[in-house]
C-alpha positions in Angstrom: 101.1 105.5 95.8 99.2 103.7 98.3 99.8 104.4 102.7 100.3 100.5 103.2 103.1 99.3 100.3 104.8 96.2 100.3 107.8 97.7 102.2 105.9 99.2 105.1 104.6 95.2 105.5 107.9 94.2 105.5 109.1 96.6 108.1 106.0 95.9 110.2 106.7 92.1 110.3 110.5 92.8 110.5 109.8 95.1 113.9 106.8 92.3 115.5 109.6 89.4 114.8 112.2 92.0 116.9 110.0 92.9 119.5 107.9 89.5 120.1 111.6 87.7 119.9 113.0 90.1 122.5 110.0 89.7 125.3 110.5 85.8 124.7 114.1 85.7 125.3 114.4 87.2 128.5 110.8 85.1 129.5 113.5 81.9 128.4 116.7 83.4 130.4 114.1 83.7 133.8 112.6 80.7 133.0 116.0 79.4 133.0 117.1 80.4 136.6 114.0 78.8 137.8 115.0 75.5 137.2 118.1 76.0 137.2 119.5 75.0 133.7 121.0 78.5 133.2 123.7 78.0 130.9 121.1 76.2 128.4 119.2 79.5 128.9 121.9 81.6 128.2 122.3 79.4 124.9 119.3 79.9 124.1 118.7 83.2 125.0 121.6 84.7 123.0 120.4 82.4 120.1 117.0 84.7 120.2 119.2 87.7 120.6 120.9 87.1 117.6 117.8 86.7 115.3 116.2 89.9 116.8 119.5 91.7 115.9 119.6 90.2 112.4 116.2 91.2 111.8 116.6 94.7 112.8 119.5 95.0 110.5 117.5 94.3 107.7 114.8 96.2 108.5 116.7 99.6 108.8 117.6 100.5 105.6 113.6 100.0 104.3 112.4 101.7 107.3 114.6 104.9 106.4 113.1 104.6 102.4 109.8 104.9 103.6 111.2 108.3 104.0 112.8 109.0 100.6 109.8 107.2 98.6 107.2 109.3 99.8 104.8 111.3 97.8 105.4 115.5 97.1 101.7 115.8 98.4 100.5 115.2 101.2 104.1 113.4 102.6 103.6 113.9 106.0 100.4 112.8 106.8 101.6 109.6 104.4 104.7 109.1 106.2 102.6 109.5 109.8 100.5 106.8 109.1 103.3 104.2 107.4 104.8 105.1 111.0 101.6 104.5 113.0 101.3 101.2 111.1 105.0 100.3 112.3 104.6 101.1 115.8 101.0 99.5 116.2 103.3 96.3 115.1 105.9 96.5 117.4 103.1 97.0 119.8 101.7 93.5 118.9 105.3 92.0 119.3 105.6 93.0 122.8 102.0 92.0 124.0 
């Protein structure tokens, strides 16, 4: 069993769709007091909200896995690194 499987992928897109969704919905509620269409920002923003939210409902249950599928050897240092890989995507999402 490989470090990078197909549900370590899935949980790394999963977390950059939360985290870029969530730095784009409050830039769209400030945005929105700018010109002064709030309630359409508000509309919009909680539109955002719910998708992040949706998407980090799915990707619990796989991230928590990573835990109960990994290898007797070595299951650590595998685990550390499917984490790293995870985090370094959420870093993505919020740049």
């Amino acid at each position: 069993m490989g470090t990078v499987t197909i549900v370590v992928i899935f949980v790394s897109l999963f977390v950059l769709i939360i985290h870029c969704v969530e730095t784009l919905a409050y830039a769209v509620r400030l945005s929105g007091a700018r010109v002064r269409l709030l309630a359409s920002a508000l509309s919009l923003f909680n539109i955002m909200v719910i998708v992040s939210r949706t998407a980090n409902m799915l990707q619990q249950p796989a991230t928590g896995s990573l835990i109960d599928t990994a290898p007797v050897e070595n299951a650590l240092q595998v685990v550390e690194t499917q984490y790293r890989i995870i985090i370094g995507a959420s870093t993505i999402g919020s740049s």
